[in-house]
N, C-alpha and C positions, 0 to 999 in steps of 0.2 A: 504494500500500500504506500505508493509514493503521497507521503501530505502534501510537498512542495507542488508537485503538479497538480494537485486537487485546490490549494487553493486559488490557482490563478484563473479557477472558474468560477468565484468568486469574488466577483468586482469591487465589492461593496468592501471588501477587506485591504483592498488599496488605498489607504487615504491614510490621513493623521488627522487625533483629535486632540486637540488641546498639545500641537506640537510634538506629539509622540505619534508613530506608528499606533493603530488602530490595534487593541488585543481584546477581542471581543471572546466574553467568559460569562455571556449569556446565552445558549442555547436551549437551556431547558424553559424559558421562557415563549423565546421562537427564534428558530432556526436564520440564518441568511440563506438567499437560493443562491444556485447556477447559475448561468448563462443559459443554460440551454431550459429550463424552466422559465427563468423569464420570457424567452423567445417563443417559448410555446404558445403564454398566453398573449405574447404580442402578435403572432402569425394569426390566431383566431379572432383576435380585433381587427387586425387588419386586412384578412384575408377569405374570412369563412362568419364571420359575426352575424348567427342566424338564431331563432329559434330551435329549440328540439321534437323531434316524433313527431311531430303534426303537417309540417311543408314536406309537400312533394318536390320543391326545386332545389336546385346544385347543390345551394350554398347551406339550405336544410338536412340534406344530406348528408352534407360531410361534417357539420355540426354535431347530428346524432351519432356519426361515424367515430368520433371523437369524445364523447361524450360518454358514448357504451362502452368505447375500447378503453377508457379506464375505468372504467367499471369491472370490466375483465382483469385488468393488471391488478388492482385493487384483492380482487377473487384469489390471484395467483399469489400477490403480495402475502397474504395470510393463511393461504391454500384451504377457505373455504370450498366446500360443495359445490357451490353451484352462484351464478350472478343473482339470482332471485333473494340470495342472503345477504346483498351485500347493500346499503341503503345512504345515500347519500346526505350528507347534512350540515350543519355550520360549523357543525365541531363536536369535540366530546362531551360538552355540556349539554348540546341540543339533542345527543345522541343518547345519553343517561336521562336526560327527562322525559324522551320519548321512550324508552321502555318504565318508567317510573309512572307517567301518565295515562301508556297502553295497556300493558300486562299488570303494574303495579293495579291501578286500581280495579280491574276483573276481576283479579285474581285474589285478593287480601280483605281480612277485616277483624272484625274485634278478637283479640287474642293471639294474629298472629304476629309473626315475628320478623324483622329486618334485619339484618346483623353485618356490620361496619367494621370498619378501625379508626383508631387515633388518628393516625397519620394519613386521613383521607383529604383531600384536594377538598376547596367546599364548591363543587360541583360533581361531588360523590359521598356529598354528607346532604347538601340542603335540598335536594327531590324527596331525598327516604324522608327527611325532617317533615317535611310537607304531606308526603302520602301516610306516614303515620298518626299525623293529625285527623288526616279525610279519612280514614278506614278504623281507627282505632286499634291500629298496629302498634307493637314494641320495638322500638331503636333500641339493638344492644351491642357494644361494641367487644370485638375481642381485644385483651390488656395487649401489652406490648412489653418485651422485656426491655431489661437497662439500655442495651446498644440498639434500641430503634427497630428490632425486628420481630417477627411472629411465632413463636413455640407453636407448631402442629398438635398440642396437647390441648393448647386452651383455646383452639379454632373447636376440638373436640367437647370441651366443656360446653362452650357457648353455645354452639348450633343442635340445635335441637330439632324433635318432630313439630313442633310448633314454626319453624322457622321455612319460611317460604321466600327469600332472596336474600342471598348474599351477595355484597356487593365490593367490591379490596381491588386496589391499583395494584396491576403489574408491578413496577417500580414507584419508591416514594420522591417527589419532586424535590423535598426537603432532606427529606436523609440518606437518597440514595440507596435505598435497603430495595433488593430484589426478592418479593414474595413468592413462594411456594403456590404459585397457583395452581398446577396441575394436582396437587394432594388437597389443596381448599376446596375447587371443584369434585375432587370425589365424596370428601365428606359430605359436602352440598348436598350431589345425590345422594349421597344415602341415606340422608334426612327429608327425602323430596323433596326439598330445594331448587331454585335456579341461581346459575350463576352467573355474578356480570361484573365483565372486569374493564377498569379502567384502563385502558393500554396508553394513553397520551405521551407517559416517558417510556413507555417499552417500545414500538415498535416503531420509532425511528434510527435505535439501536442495538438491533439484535433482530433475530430472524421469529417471525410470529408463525406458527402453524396451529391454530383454532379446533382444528378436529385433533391432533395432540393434544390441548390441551383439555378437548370438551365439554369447553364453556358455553354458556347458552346467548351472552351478547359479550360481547367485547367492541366498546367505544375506544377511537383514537381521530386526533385531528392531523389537517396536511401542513401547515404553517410551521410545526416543532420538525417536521421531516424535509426538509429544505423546498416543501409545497410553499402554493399562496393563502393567505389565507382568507378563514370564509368556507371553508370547507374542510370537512370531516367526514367521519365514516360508521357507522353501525351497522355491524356485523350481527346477525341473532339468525338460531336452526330454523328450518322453514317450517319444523311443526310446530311452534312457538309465533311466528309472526303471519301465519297463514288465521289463526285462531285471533290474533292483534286488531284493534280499532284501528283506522290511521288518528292523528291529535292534530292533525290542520286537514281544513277542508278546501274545496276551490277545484282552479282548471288543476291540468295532467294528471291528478289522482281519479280522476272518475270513471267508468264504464257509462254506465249509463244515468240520469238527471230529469227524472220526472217534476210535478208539482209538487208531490207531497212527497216521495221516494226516492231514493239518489243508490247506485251500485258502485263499488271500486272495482279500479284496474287490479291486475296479478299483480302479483308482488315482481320487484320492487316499488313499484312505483305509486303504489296506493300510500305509501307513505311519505312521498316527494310530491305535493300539492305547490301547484305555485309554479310560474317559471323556474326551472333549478337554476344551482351555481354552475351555468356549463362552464366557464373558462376556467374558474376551479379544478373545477372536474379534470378538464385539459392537462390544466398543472402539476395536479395533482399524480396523473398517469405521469406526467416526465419527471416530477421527484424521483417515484417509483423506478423509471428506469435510470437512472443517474444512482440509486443508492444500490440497485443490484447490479448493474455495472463494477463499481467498488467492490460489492460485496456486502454483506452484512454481520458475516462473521467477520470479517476485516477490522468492520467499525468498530464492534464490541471489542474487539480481541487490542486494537488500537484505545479506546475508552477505557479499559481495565487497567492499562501499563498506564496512561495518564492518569487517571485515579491514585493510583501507587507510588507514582511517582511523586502527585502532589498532597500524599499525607506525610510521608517521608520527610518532604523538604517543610510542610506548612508547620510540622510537626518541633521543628530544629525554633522556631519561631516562638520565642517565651510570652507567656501570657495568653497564649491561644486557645481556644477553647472548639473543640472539632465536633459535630453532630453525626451519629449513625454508627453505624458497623466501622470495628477500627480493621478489619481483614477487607482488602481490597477485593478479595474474592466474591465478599458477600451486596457489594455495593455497585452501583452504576458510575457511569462518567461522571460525577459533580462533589461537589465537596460545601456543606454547609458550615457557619462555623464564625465566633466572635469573638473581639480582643477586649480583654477588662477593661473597666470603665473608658470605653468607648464605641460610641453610638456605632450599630451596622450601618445608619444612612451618613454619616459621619466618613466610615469607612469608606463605602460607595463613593462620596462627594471627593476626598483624594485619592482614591483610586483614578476618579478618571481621570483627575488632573492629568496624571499622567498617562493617560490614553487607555486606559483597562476599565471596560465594562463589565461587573458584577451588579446584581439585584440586591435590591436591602427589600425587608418589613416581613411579613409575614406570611408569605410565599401562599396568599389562599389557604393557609392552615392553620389558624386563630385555637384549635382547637389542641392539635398539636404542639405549637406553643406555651399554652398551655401547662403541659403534660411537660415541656421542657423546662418551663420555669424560667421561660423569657419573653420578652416582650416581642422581639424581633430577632433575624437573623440576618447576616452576609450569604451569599450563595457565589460559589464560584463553578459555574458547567460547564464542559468540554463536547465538542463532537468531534465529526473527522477531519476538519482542516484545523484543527487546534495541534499545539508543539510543547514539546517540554520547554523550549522558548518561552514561548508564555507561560507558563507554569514560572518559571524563574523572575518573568517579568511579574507578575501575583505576589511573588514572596519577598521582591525589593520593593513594591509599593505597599506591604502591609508593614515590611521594616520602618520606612518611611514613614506612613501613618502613626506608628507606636513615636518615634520619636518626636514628631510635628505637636501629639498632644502630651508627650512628657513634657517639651516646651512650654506648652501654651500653660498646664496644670502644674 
């Protein structure tokens, strides 16, 4: 995996901010694209910008033609069954509310049970918050041990026959902790359960296969995966979303539209109401091929050495205080993590001075914070045009930091 060559596809990483070379150590946030992703959805504004499925002329045509064929790469990307599984959307948010909205409330009511974790995104805590209010469902979360991760003991305690969705992120945005999902989905089922996994930090770095896993939805968006964004994906079996209400009504979902009585389309589509996100879509398919081009064991296997490499060095750094899994094995690309009395947006603020982008505040996980017994954290993420370069450039602007406010304090 050359990085050098990967990043000069990459434009947006050419520049200087604030007088330094650009060292951008936000991807878990959202990714930068390609070249050829941008181009993609330049060539569809400029060259085929049509409607979907409905025009019979050219430029409709090749619209839809583009439109389905990432839907197909999508299918292939997570080696779902069949394109009828595979449902286009704004993102992992809009992709979690819609089986929270469809299936959640069919399916659920007084007595039963949801079951969460700590360390969820709060766009995988606030739909179950909501549908357990409208149905008189139990929100219960599995503990978490010390280092940020899941004991498959106490997924075992918590889920029970009463428990009808569980719901836990692939990977945690904040601690980088890589969940056991294929052992969570089985106890799922075996409590007759469904399972639904937040994939948003997983499967822009690492290889997703859905029927390995046999999870019942799996949400992810294209913006974290070097996509545009504006669009995302939900994934769910067909004998689960064949059974589904669609939750937005209107054109391209419908069959047929009486006075009083309305039919949907087959699926997918009965849950894509609305002009969709075609150029999205477009982009979304050339992420796709752009990251399996690279590869995706490349990615990971390139994210884990950066990982490593930057606990090692962030580690040598006095006063530091590091969040999650301390084995590089068990964690993702990113590294959360705060310096004694000193603000993480403090942090952020002279980091970039020096041209490094990291995130400060509460990463969407107020709840988790929480449980940390912080207000806010630092986030430093890596993807595949990131360097142990920057990783050194991260660990002389925290040095820097540490001394700027011994100064000032």
């Amino acid at each position: 995996m050359d990085v050098k060559e990967i990043r000069k596809q990459f434009p947006i990483l050419d520049q200087e901010v604030n007088g330094h070379p650009l060292v951008y150590l936000d991807s878990a946030a959202t990714s930068q694209k390609p070249v050829s992703v941008i181009e993609a959805v330049n060539d569809y504004y400029r060259g085929y910008n049509s409607n979907v499925h409905r025009g019979v002329h050219t430029l409709g045509t090749r619209a839809t033609d583009g439109y389905e064929g990432a839907r197909e790469k999508v299918r292939n990307f997570i080696n779902a069954s069949s394109t009828q599984e595979v449902i286009f959307t704004r993102g992992t948010t809009t992709a979690i509310n819609t089986v929270a909205a469809s299936y959640g409330r069919a399916n659920l009511g007084e007595g039963d049970e949801i079951v969460i974790t700590h360390m969820e995104h709060h766009s995988n805590i606030i739909p179950w918050q909501q549908l357990a209010k409208e149905t008189g469902a139990t929100l219960k979360y599995v503990p978490l041990q010390e280092n940020g991760t899941i004991a498959i003991e106490d997924v075992r305690e918590t889920v029970t026959s009463q428990t009808k969705i569980v719901s836990i992120m692939m990977v945690s945005n904040v601690l980088g902790t890589m969940n056991p999902i294929k052992e969570i989905t089985k106890i799922a089922h075996e409590n007759g359960a469904v399972m639904v996994v937040d994939g948003a930090q997983a499967a822009p770095h690492m290889k997703i296969d859905v029927q390995d896993l046999d999870c019942d939805f799996f949400a992810f968006s294209g913006h974290k995966m070097v996509g545009p964004t504006g669009i995302g994906v939900l994934y769910g079996k067909k004998k689960h979303l064949n059974n589904m209400e669609p939750v937005e009504f209107g054109g391209e979902m419908i069959d047929f539209v009486g006075l009083q009585e309305s039919t949907w389309k087959e699926l997918p589509w009965k849950f894509e109401g609305g002009t969709p996100i075609i150029a999205g879509a477009i982009g979304l398919g050339a992420a796709i091929d752009f990251l399996e081009q690279v590869g995706l064991h490349n990615i990971e296997e390139h994210e884990h050495k950066l990982a490593a490499y930057a606990l090692d060095k962030m580690n040598e750094v006095e006063g530091m205080t590091i969040f999650g899994p301390s084995d590089p094995g068990q964690r993702a690309g990113l590294v959360t993590f705060n310096i004694d009395d000193v603000h993480p947006h403090d942090v952020a603020t002279v980091l970039d001075a020096e041209g490094i982008a990291v995130r400060a505040g509460h990463h969407c996980a107020q709840p988790l914070m929480k449980w940390l017994n912080v207000s806010a954290t630092a986030r430093a993420s890596f993807y595949l045009y990131n360097t142990e370069e920057d990783i050194d450039k991260l660990v002389a602007g925290l040095v820097k930091t540490k001394e700027f406010f011994s100064d000032v304090f």
